[in-house]
KELO-819660 format. One record per residue: residue number from 1; residue in one letter; z negated, x, y of N, C-alpha, C, O in turn. Coordinates in steps of 0.2 Angstrom, whole numbers. Each point is the difference from the previous one (the first is absolute). Example, Ala and Ser with C-alpha at 12.3 -4.5 7.8 and 13.67 -1.06 7.14 Angstrom:
# residues 2
<rec 1 "A" <-39 66 -28> <0 -4 6> <0 4 6> <-3 5 -1>>
<rec 2 "S" <7 -7 6> <-1 4 6> <-3 -4 5> <-1 3 6>>
//
This chain:
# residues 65
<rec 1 "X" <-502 391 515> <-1 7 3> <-7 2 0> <-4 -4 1>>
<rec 2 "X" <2 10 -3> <-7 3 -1> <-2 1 7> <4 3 3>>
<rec 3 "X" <-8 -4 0> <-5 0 6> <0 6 2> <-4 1 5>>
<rec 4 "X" <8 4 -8> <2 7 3> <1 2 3> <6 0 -1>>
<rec 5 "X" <-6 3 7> <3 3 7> <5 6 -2> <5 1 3>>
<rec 6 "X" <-7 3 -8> <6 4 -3> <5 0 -3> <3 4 -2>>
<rec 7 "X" <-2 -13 3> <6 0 -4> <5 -7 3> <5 -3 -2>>
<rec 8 "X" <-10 6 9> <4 -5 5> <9 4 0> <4 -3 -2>>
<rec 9 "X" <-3 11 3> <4 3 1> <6 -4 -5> <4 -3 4>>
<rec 10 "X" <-4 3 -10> <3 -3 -7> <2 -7 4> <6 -2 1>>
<rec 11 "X" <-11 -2 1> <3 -8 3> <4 1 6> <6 -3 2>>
<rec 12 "X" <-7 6 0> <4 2 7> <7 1 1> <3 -3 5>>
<rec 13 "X" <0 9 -11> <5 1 -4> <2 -6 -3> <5 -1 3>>
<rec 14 "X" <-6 -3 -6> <1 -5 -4> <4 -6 7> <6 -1 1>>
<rec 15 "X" <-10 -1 1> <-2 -2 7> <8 1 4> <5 -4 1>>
<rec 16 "X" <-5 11 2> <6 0 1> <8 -1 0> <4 -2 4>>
<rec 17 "X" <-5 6 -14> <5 -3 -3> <2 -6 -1> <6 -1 0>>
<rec 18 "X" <-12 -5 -1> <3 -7 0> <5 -2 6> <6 -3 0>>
<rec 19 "X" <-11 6 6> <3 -1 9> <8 2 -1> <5 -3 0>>
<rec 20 "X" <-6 10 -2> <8 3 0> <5 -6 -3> <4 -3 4>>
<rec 21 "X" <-6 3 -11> <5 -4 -4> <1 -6 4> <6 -2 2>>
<rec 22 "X" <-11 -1 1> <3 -8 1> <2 1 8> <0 -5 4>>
<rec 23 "X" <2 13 0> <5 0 4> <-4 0 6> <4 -2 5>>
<rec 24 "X" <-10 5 -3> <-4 1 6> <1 6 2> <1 3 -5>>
<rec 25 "X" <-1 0 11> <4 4 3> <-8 4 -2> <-5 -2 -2>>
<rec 26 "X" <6 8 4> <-4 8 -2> <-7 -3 5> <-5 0 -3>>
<rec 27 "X" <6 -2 10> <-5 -2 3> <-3 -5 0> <-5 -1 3>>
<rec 28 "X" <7 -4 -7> <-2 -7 -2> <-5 2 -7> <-5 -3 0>>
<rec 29 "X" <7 7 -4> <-2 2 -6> <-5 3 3> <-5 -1 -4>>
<rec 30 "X" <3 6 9> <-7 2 1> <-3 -5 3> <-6 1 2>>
<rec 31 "X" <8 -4 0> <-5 -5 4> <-3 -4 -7> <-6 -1 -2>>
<rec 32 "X" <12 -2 1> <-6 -3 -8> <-4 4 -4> <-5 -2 -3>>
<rec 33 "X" <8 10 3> <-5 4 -3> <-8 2 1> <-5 1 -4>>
<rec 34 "X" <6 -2 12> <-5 -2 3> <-4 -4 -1> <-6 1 -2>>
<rec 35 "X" <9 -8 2> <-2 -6 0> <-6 -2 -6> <-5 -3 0>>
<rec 36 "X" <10 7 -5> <-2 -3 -8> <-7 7 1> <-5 -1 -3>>
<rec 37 "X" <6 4 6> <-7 9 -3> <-6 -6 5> <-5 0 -2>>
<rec 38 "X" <6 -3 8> <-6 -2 2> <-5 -4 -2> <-6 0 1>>
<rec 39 "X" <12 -4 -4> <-5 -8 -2> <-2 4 -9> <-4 -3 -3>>
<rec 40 "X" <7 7 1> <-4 3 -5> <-6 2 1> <-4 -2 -3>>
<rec 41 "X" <4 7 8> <-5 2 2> <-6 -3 4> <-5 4 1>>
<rec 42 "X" <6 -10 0> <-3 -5 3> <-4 -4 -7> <-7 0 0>>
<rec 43 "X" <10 -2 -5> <-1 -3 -6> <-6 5 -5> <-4 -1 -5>>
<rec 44 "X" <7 7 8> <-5 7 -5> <-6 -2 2> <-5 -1 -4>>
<rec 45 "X" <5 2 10> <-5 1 5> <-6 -5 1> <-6 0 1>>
<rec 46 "X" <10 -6 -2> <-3 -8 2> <-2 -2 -5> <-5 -4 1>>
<rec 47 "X" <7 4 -7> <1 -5 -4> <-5 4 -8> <1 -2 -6>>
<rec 48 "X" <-4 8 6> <-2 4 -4> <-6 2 2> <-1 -1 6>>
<rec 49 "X" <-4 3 -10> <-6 4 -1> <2 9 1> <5 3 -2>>
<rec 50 "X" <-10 -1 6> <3 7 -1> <0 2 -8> <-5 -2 -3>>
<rec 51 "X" <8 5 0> <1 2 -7> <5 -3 -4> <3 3 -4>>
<rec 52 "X" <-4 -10 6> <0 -7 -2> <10 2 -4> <5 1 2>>
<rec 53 "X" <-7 -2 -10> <9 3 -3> <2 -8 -3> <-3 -2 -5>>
<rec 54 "X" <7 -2 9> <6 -4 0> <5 1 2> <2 5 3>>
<rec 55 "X" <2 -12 -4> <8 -2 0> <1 -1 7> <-5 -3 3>>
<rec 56 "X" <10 3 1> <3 -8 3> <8 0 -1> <4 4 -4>>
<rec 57 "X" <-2 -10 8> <6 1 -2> <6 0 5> <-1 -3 5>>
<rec 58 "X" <6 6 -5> <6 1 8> <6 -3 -5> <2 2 -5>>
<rec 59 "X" <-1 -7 12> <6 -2 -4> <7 -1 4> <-1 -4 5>>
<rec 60 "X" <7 6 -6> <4 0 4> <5 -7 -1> <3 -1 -6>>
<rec 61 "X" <-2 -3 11> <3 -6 -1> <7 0 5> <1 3 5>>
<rec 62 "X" <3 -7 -6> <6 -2 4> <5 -3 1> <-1 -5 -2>>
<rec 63 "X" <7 5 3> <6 -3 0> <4 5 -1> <0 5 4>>
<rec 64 "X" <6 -6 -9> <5 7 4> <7 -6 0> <3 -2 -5>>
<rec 65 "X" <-2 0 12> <6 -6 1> <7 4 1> <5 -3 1>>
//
């Protein structure tokens, strides 16, 4: 993912619909959407040069039993 804050919206969306599909209720899905937009922001923030154009990476793991 590009070090972008503009295109946090896009992961967000993405983000969501993973939560939906594997069955997390409407408020659980913003809580993760929450989740996932701070520690991005946290990574943009912390981990970059201002200007600074890289990657990192999100990655969604888990179980579906």
């Amino acid at each position: 993912m590009p070090n972008e804050e503009s295109l946090l919206p896009a992961l967000l969306s993405y983000t969501a619909e993973i939560a939906k599909t594997v069955g997390f209720s409407s408020r659980d899905c913003y809580k993760i959407q929450l989740a996932v937009e701070e520690a991005c922001v946290h990574v943009m923030k912390t981990s970059f040069h201002p200007g600074e154009m890289a990657d990192y990476q999100v990655e969604y793991t888990g179980r579906l039993d």
